[in-house]
C-alpha positions, -999 to +999 in steps of 0.1 A: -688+784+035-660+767+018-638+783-002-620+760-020-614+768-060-609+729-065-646+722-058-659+722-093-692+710-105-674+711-143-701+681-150-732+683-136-760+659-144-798+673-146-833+659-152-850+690-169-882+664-173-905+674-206-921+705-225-949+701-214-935+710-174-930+747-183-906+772-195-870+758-205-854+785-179-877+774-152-872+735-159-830+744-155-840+765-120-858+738-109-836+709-119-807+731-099-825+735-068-837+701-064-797+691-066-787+714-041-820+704-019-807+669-023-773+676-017-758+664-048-739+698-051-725+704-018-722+740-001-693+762-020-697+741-052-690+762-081-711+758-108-701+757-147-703+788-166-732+800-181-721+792-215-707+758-207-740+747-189-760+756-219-738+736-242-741+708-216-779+712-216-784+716-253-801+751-244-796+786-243-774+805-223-802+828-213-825+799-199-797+790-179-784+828-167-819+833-158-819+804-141-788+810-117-802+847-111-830+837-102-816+813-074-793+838-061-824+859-054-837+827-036-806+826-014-791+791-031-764+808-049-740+834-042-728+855-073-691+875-070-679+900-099-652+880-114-655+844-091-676+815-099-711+814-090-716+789-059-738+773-039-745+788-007-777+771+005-774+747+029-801+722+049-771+714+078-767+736+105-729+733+102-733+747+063-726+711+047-693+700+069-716+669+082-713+661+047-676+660+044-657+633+051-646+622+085-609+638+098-585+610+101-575+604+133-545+625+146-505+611+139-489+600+172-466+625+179-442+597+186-438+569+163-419+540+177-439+515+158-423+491+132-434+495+093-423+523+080-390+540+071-381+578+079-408+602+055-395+632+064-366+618+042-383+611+014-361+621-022-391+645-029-377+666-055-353+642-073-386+618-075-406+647-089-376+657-110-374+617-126-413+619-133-414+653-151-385+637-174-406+612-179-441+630-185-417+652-208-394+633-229-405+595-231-421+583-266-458+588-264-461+552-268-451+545-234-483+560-221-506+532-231-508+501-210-480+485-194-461+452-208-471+418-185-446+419-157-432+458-161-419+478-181-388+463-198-362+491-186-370+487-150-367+450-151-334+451-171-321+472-145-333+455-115-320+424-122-288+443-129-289+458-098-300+431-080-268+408-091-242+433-076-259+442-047-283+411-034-262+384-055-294+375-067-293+355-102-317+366-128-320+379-165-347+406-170-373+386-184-372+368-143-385+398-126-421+407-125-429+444-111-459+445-087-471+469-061-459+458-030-444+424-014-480+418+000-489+411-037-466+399-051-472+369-022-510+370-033-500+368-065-477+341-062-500+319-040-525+320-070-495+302-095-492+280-062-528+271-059-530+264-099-499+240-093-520+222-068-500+234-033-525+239-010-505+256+021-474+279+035-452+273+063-450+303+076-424+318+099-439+320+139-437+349+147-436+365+116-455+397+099-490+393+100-504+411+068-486+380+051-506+356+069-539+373+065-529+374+026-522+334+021-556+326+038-570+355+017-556+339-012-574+302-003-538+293+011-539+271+045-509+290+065-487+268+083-467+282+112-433+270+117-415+278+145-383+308+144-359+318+172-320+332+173-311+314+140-343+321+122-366+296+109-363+256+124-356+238+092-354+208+116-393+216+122-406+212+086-402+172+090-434+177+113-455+189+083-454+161+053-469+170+024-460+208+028-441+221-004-437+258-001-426+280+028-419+319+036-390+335+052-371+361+061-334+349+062-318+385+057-338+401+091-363+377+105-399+400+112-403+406+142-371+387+160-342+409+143-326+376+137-307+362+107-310+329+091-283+304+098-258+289+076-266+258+085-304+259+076-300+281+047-284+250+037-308+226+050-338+249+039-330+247+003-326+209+007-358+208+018-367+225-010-353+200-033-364+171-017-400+177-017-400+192-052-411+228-034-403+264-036-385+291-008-405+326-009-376+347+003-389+383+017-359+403+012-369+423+043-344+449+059-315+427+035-304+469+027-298+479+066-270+463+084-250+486+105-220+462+124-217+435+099-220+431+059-251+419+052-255+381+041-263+369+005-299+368-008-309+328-009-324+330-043-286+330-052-281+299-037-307+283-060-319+301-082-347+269-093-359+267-058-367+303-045-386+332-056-380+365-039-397+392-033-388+431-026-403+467-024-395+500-018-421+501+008-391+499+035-369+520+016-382+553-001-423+551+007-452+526+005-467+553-010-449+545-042-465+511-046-438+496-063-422+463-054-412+436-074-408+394-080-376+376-090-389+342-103-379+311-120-390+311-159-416+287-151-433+303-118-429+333-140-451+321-165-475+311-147-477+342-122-485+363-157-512+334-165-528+326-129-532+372-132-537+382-160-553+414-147-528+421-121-521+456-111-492+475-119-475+505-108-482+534-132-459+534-162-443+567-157-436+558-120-417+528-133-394+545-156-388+570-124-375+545-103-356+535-135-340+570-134-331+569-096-314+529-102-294+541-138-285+575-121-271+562-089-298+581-068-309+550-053-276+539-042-268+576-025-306+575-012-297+541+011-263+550+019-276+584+038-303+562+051-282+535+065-263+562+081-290+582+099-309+547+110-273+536+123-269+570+142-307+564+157-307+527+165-272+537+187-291+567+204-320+546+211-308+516+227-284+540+246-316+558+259-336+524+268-299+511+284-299+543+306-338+540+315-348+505+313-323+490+327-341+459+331-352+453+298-328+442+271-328+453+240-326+422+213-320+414+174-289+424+154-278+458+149-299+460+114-332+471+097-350+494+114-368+478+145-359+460+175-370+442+201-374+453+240-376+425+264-400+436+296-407+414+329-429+392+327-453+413+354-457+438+326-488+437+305-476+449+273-511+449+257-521+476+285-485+492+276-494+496+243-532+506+249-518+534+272-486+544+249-515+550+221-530+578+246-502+594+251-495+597+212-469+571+217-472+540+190-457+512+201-464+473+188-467+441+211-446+411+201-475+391+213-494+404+183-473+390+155-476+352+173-500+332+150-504+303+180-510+299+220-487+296+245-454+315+232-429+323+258-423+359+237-429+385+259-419+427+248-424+453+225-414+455+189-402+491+186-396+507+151-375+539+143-376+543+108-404+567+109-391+584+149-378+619+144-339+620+155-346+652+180-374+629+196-353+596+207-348+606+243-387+624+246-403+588+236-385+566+257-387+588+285-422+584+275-423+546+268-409+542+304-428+563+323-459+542+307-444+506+316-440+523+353 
C-alpha cells in the first residue's frame, strides 16, 4: 500500500442518489464504495475528514463517520490513531500500481547527445533565492496576468543586456518574452503567414524541431544548403519568390560552423532586395572558447532581422523562458497574429530579472564557459587518442561537435547500439532534411556529460563503432 501523505482526496465528488434509496449514512457508504470499486479513489488515498466530508455533503458528520466505520469493517478502509483514514481495498493484484503511471524510461548513464547544457550545474538556490524575493516582496499587483510581450522589467533589461553583450539594437518595447526559441519561431511564422509569406529557407542540415515547427505552423520549409562558412547565400537565387530564411550565423546546428563575413553581408542584401526578413537563432552565440565570439546580425540591420534566444542552452529548458528581439512592426503584429500566446509565469520573469540586474547571469556563463572549455579539450583529446581515424570537426564553441567516421561505418547501427549500452549519441544523418548528403558522423554533445565520465564514454563510443 502506498504511503504517500500527498495523495489527498481533499475533493471528492459523490452521487448519494435520492431519499427515497435509504438512510443518509448508508447512501454516503454506498456512494464511497462504489468509488473505490470503480477506482476513482486509488489504493492509499486519504479521504477528507469526517467533518470536512459532511460539510462537502451538506450532511451530518455522523452519517458520514458511520459511514467510513462501517467500510473499515468491510476491509475498504484502513483507520490509524492519529493518520488519515485510507483506502486499502484494491481489485489489482499488484494493490493499484497497474493504475499508476508508467516509469519513464531509465537516463543513459552517458549522455553524449547534443541539446542540453550541464544540469547538475544548474544555479538552484540563487534561482530559488530570486523567486522567494519575488513571491515575498513584489506589489500584489504583479500577480495578475502578464502585460502582452513580458513583463516590462525583464524586457528593459534584456535589451540592455543584450546591446553590451550581443550588440544587438533594441529599445524595450522590441523584445517580446516567450517560452522557448521553438515558439517564438511558431509564433513568428503566424505574423509571416498574416503578411502573406508562405515559406522558410531553412539551413540544411540544420535543427530539426524547427523544421517540424514551420510546417506545423502551415509554413512550406525550404532547405538551403550550409557547409564551412555557414549558409550558401549564393544558393537563395535558386528559390525566387522566397522572402524569409532561418540561420544560425553565431554556431551553425549541427556543423559547428560560423557564418561568413562575406554572406553575412550578402545575406542581409538579400534581405533587402526582396523586401524579406533574417530569423537569426542566437544559438551557442555565449560559448566560444579560442576566439571572441562574432556580433549578432540583428545589429547589422536592425529592419531586416528578428532574433531569437533562450535560456534553454544556458541555465535549463525547464525554465521555459526565451525571448524575441523584433522590429516595431513584426512586433506588432506577433502581439496581434497571438493574442493568446503563452507566457512564462510572472514571478519567473522578474527571477531571471534578478539574476540579469544582479550580475548572476554573467558569473553563471563565465563558470560555464570555463568548465565546457575544460570538457570540449578533454574530449577531443580522448577521441584523438582512441579514434584516431575519425576527426573531430566545428570550431572550438557551443557545446557539441562533430566526429567524422569512415564511410564503412553505419552510424544509425552506432547509435541504435550506443543507446543499449546507455550511451546517447545523435547521427548527423538525422538532422539532413533531403537525399543524397555526403555528411557522414556523429553529432556528439557535452553539455549535459559528467566531467569524471569523458574518458568512460568514449572508451565506450569506440568500442561500439569497433
Amino acid at each position: 500500500m502506498r504511503e504517500s501523505q500527498t495523495n489527498l482526496a481533499s475533493d471528492l465528488l459523490l452521487h448519494l442518489g435520492q431519499a427515497a434509496d435509504g438512510p443518509l449514512h448508508e447512501r454516503v457508504k454506498r456512494a464511497l464504495r462504489s468509488a473505490i470499486r470503480d477506482g476513482r479513489i486509488e489504493v492509499g488515498t486519504a479521504l477528507p475528514p469526517s467533518r470536512q466530508l459532511a460539510a462537502d455533503l451538506g450532511c451530518s458528520r455522523w452519517a458520514v463517520t458511520e459511514a467510513y466505520g462501517q467500510l473499515v469493517a468491510e476491509g475498504y478502509l484502513e483507520a490509524r490513531t492519529g493518520s488519515a483514514t485510507r483506502v486499502r481495498w484494491s481489485n489489482s493484484p499488484d494493490d493499484g500500481s497497474a493504475r499508476r503511471a508508467p516509469r519513464q524510461a531509465p537516463a543513459a548513464r552517458y549522455d553524449l547527445a547534443p541539446g542540453l547544457p550541464d544540469l547538475r550545474a544548474f544555479p538552484r538556490r540563487r534561482w530559488a533565492d530570486a523567486v522567494r524575493a519575488q513571491a515575498t516582496n513584489v506589489a500584489f499587483t504583479e500577480f495578475g496576468y502578464p502585460p502582452p510581450g513580458g513583463h516590462l522589467r525583464l524586457r528593459r533589461l534584456l535589451a540592455e543586456y543584450l546591446g553590451r553583450s550581443r550588440s544587438v539594437s533594441a529599445a524595450p518595447q522590441d523584445v517580446t518574452v516567450c517560452t522557448s526559441v521553438t515558439d517564438g519561431v511558431r509564433r513568428f511564422c503566424q505574423a509571416l503567414r498574416a503578411r502573406g509569406i508562405t515559406a522558410v529557407g531553412v539551413e540544411e542540415p540544420g535543427w530539426t524541431r524547427l523544421r517540424e515547427v514551420i510546417r506545423a505552423a502551415g509554413m512550406d520549409v525550404v532547405p538551403v544548403r550550409a557547409d564551412g562558412g555557414g549558409l550558401r547565400t549564393d544558393d537563395l537565387a535558386a528559390h525566387p519568390g522566397l522572402r524569409a530564411v532561418l540561420t544560425t550565423p553565431a554556431h551553425q546546428f549541427p556543423l559547428g560552423t560560423v557564418l561568413a563575413p562575406d554572406r553575412r553581408a550578402a545575406l542581409l542584401q538579400w534581405a533587402r532586395l526582396v523586401d524579406g526578413v533574417v530569423l537569426e537563432d542566437d544559438y551557442d552565440a555565449e560559448f566560444r572558447y579560442d576566439r571572441r565570439p562574432v556580433a549578432s546580425l540583428q545589429g547589422m540591420d536592425p529592419s531586416r532581422v528578428v532574433l531569437f534566444k533562450s535560456l534553454s542552452k544556458i541555465l535549463s529548458p525547464a525554465l521555459g523562458i526565451g525571448w524575441i528581439v523584433a522590429p516595431p512592426h513584426w512586433t506588432r503584429e506577433l502581439h496581434e497574429a497571438d493574442q493568446a500566446a503563452t507566457q512564462p509565469p510572472p514571478l519567473d520573469q522578474l527571477a531571471f530579472a534578478d539574476l540579469l540586474e544582479s550580475g548572476a547571469y554573467d558569473r553563471h556563463l563565465r563558470a560555464c564557459r570555463k568548465r565546457y572549455r575544460n570538457r570540449r579539450d578533454a574530449l577531443v583529446r580522448a577521441l584523438a587518442e582512441q579514434l584516431p581515424d575519425a576527426p573531430v570537426s566545428g570550431i572550438a564553441a557551443g557545446l557539441h561537435l562533430l566526429l567524422r567516421l569512415p564511410t564503412r561505418v553505419d552510424t544509425a547501427i552506432v547509435v541504435e547500439a550506443a543507446a543499449a549500452r546507455s550511451l546517447r549519441v545523435a547521427d548527423l544523418a538525422a538532422y539532413h532534411a533531403t537525399e543524397g548528403h555526403a555528411d557522414h558522423g556523429l553529432v556528439l554533445g557535452y553539455g549535459n556529460l559528467a566531467d569524471g565520465a569523458v574518458g568512460e564514454a568514449v572508451g565506450l563510443l569506440c568500442a561500439t563503432i569497433r
